[in-house]
Steps between C-alpha positions, in 0.01 A plus 500: 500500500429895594281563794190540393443204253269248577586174291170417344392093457409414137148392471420220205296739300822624374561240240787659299818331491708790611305515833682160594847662474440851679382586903251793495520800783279761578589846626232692598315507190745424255574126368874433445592119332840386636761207236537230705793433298704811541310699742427786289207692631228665208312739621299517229369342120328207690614174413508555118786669610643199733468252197716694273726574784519117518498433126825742397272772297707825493290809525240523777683279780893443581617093383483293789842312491372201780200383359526099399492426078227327516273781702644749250381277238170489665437896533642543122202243367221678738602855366522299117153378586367836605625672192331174321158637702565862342534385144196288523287817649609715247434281196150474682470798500607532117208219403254727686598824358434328177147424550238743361328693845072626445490799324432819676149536373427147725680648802314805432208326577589318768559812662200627416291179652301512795696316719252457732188371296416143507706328258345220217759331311391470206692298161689723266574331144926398458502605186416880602824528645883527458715164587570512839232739621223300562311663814179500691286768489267576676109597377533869506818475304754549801795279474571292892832589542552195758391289276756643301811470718453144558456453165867654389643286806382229400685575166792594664533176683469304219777685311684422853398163399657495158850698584524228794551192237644733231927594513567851465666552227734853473761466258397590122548191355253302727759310691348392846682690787297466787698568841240339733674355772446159472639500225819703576569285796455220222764658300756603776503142633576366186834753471570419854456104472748562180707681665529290815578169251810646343629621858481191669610283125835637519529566931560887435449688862111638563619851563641441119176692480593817729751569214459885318505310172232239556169735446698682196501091382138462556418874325733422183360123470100644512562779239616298232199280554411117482708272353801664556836282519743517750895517457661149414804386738757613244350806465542570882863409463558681232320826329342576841807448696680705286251796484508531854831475581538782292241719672692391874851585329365812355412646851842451634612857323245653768711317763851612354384826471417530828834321654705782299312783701392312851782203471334152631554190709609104408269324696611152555254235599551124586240228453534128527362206426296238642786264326774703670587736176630849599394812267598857539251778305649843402312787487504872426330751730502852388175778528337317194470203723649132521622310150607158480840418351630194507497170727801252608505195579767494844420151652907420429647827673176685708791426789853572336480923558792495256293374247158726584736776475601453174178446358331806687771726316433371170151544551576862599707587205196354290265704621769836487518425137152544444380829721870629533825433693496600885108540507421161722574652824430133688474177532217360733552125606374328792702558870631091435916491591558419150339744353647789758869404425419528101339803542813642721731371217268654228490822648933494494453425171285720390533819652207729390233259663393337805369185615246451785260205624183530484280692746207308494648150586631727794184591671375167376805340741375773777121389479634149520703520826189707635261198456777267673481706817281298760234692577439592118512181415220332712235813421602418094417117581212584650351722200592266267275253660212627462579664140556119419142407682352790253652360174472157489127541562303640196213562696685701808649686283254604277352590878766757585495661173189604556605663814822634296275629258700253254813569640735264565729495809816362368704743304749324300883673429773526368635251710408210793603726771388813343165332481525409902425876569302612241256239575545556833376905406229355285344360842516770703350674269210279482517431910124674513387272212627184639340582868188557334552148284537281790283667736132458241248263541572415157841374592353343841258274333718392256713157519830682425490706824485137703803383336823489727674767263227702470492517888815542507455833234217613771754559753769667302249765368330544817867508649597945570851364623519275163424882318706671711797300358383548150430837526894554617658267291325710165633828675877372493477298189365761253758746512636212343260370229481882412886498404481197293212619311711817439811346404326260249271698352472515131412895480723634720879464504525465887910640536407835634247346743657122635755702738247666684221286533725238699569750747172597496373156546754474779337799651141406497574144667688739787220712545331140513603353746678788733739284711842490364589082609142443274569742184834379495469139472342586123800825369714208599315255240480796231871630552627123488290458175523838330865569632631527110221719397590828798858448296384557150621814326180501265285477816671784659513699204108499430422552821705844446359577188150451586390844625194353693782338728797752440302807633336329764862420707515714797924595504725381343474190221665161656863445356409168394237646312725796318784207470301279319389806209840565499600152379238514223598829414871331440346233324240597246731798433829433381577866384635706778406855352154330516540376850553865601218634346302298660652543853427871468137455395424245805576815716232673293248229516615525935417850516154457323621764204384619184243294371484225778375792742136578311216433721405260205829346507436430900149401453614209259724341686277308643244453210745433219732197423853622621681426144215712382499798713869494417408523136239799542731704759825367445604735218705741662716192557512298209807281625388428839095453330651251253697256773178535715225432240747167385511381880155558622351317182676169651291218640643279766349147476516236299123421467409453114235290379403134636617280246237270510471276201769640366707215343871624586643095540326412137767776343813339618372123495423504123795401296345631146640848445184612327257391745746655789428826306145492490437414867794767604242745274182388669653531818602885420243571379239308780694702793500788321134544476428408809726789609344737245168405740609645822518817350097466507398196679156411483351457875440165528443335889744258562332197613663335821440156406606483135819330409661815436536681822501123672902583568432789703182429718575110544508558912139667438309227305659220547248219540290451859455117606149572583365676210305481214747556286319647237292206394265765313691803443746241265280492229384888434317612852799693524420708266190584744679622780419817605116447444271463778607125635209490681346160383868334573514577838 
């Protein structure tokens, strides 16, 4: 927090449920209310503001992204209740409006009474006055206007009195719609109990319900009303099946479209089974994104390169006859030896493409042999115990999210190893938070800090040598992390950027570390590793076509570098009057001419996409602008979509050529939707305990021998982390 800010304690008075989820700070004068889930200070709105922050209401305060379901929940029914408070007011306010008020000649006398005389109540007969305006006057005439006022409150509270036990009612046909919240939370449990029985019925995954489809479900289901009936099973496999797989194939004209202009990239993944099946997934990168097109089943020949050869060319010519011959410019596998002598024989055979392993199981390999090296290894170890302390113990961690302001501190990633450093970051990141978890009274007096781990977590955090390591293992490791996020991004093809962010990365553990015999012990892991990459003609070629990079060489461009565009100047053009043309506008794009020389021009080389800045300034040199715009729209890894759930071994086990049709047609259309997603993915925390990132961050929760083992948390506290956790501790 910014000097200046005094954190301010909560007192009890404040009994709104938002209060319990914010910190309060005072500067000078001024009250500021801080998210304990995502840090996000408000300086102002008061905690009105804070609950809709919390509850996801768009307008007066930004969606808080951390916040638990079941406090969102919680600050949606307050704010339902308080509008509940506002409808009641106003139709009290409508009741009172309605009643008849003393005419002006009454209040005419009243202000004409001495107010000061000695007042004798006297009896006035009912029936000489209007309903409702029965008053006490005084002898003189005067009206006593106190006596007045208490009588109208006491009128008002009993209409109070009647609108309490009455529902308001404010549709026209009398239907009762009253919002209060007990109520609502009535109803909302009920969808959610429903809900929850048909997930766990059939086993489907809980983030089933972090899908983009599941609240257009819940929308479509509530406007047709009660009673409405849900598909039957052969509807599923039939009508509804076929609709959407007409919708998925529909979009693939965007994706051909695109390959004719920008070309695109066979990805080629494998996955196997827990029963020892081999599958290989091919799909279609291009600037419209990532599209599914078929799977294989390759248990009998994932070894036999003869064989993977063969099918990877027939796979190729399949996908040429769709978005045009000579527009798949290559074919990403992984670096395996079978799969690099196929894709050396594929290339032979088909000479206007390329194959290439994939960059991201590269750095994946690097990250690996980083963790192995001694010294690494032992600071890793000693991280993961204590993230292992944290998560088996509901009640510590609930503790240090409190501290994290709901954060966790394990990050997973793409991969195991990947998630080694990034969780590694995560701490340092939270080093402050950690210090200041382990050094409360809080933690003190509770049992947890007695226990040998959590002793054992006392001295690692207290430990500046133990940070000191951490601190230089992030600086050398996310050079790293930073390329793989590049090369397998979704939004950004990553060929005019992979080339120099290795060297880059190369750099920045130099300037690291200083000392030639301890910089060079990791460029010899990344050259053994990424040897093939510094060799690829792609690589070299967007590094020359990227003008962030191009312009930025001091002297002369490397001859590897010029070599390498060369070659894919040879082999995406095969007419020779076209190769010249193009050799004579790369010494325009050298010299900076025409067009590539406007001070816009320079300023958006580093703001635009490459293959874009080609297509706004690359007129003058349509040939070379072409060639460029195809290359740099290339990605270089093989990452697609997880294909969890997705039953690849049920299409080649079934014998029944119908049913082998329908689950090939689920499958297509199940990847392809989940691919359709990245495009927009919703930003959902990914939970380091649930069985879904369990693969990558097994070293990080695996369970402690002296734990609790979530005796509680199992059955829905959970869902409270990130609260308070004061009474556990």
């Amino acid at each position: 927090m910014a000097s200046g800010f005094d954190l301010v304690p909560i007192t009890p008075q404040k009994t709104d449920p938002a209060w319990k989820h914010c910190q309060m700070f005072k500067n000078g004068d001024k009250v500021h209310l801080k998210c304990l889930y995502c840090a996000k200070l408000f300086k102002g709105g008061g905690i009105h503001r804070i609950k809709e922050h919390l509850a996801g209401h768009k307008g007066n305060a930004s969606t808080c992204f951390r916040v638990p379901p079941d406090v969102r929940e919680l600050m949606q029914q307050s704010l339902d209740g308080a509008a509940t408070k506002r409808r009641r007011k106003q139709k009290i306010d409508e009741v009172i409006s309605n009643i008849p008020q003393p005419s002006n000649d009454v209040d005419q006398f009243a202000s004409q009474g001495d107010l000061s005389a000695e007042v004798e109540l006297v009896p006035v007969h009912m029936d000489s006055l209007e309903p409702n305006q029965s008053l006490l006057v005084n002898r003189e005439g005067g009206v006593n206007k106190n006596k007045v006022r208490r009588k109208r409150q006491r009128e008002n509270n009993a209409i109070v009195e009647v609108l309490d036990v009455m529902p308001i009612k404010e549709s026209p046909d009398g239907a009762d719609v009253n919002n209060s919240s007990s109520s609502s939370k009535m109803t909302m449990d009920h969808v959610h109990t429903a809900v929850a029985q048909f997930l766990y019925d059939i086993g489907a995954p809980l983030n089933a319900v972090n899908s983009v489809y599941f609240q257009p479900m819940i929308d479509a289901i509530a406007s047709v009303g009660p009673h409405v009936s849900g598909p039957s099973y052969h509807h599923l496999k039939g009508p509804s099946l076929k609709s959407i797989l007409e919708e998925v194939k529909g979009d693939f004209s965007k994706y051909a479209s695109a390959c004719e202009k920008t070309g695109c990239s066979l990805m080629v993944e494998q996955w196997s089974t827990k029963t020892g099946e081999t599958f290989l997934s091919f799909l279609i990168y291009c600037s419209e994104g990532t599209f599914f097109w078929k799977s294989v089943d390759a248990t009998d020949y994932i070894n036999s390169s003869e064989n993977l050869v063969e099918v990877l060319r027939q796979v190729v010519e399949e996908v040429e006859e769709k978005v045009g011959v000579k527009n798949v410019l290559q074919v990403i596998t992984n670096g395996g030896e079978n799969f690099s002598v196929a894709g050396k024989r594929l290339m032979e055979m088909m000479p206007a493409m390329y194959w290439a392993p994939c960059a991201t199981e590269c750095i994946d390999l690097i990250l690996k042999d980083i963790a192995e090296l001694e010294w690494i290894s032992s600071i890793l170890e000693q991280a993961q115990s204590m993230t292992r302390f944290i998560y088996n113990n509901s009640a510590v961690l609930n503790f240090l999210r409190r501290y994290t302001f709901g954060k966790d501190v394990i990050e997973p990633g793409h991969s195991q190893f990947a998630t080694n450093f990034m969780t590694l970051k995560r701490m340092v990141d939270h080093k402050h938070n950690l210090q200041s978890m382990v050094t409360s009274q809080e933690w003190m007096d509770c049992p947890y800090s007695k226990n040998p781990a959590g002793l054992e977590m006392l001295d690692y955090v207290s430990s500046q040598s133990f940070w000191a390591s951490c601190i230089l293992i992030t600086n050398l490791t996310s050079p790293l992390l930073q390329l793989m996020r590049i090369v397998g991004g979704e939004k950004k093809a990553a060929m005019g950027y992979v080339h120099a962010a290795m060297y880059r990365a190369k750099e920045a553990i130099k300037k690291e570390l200083m000392k030639r015999e301890e910089y060079m012990i990791y460029w010899d892991i990344i050259d053994r590793r990424w040897d093939r990459h510094w060799h690829l003609p792609l690589h070299s070629a967007g590094f020359f076509l990227n003008p962030k990079f191009f312009y930025s060489v001091e002297g002369d461009i490397p001859v590897e570098i010029m070599s390498g565009t060369f070659d894919c100047i040879e082999r995406f053009v095969s007419d020779f009057k076209v190769q010249d043309k193009i050799m004579k506008e790369i010494n325009l794009y050298k010299s900076s001419s025409g067009d590539f020389g406007r001070k816009m021009a320079v300023r958006a080389r580093d703001t635009l996409h490459p293959a874009e800045w080609w297509s706004t300034y690359g007129g003058g040199c349509p040939n070379l602008s072409r060639l460029a715009i195809r290359i740099l729209s290339q990605t270089c890894s093989t990452v697609g979509c997880k294909n969890l759930w997705i039953p690849f071994d049920q299409i080649h086990e079934t014998k029944n050529c119908l049913e082998q049709q329908r689950l090939s047609d689920l499958v297509f259309v199940q990847y392809n939707l989940r691919l359709r997603n990245r495009k927009n993915p919703q930003q959902y925390p990914l939970d380091p305990i649930a069985p879904e990132t369990r693969r990558v961050v097994e070293d990080w929760v695996t369970g402690f021998d002296d734990c609790e083992i979530f005796t509680r948390a199992k059955y829905g506290e959970e869902e409270n982390i990130g609260d308070t956790g004061q009474n556990q501790l």
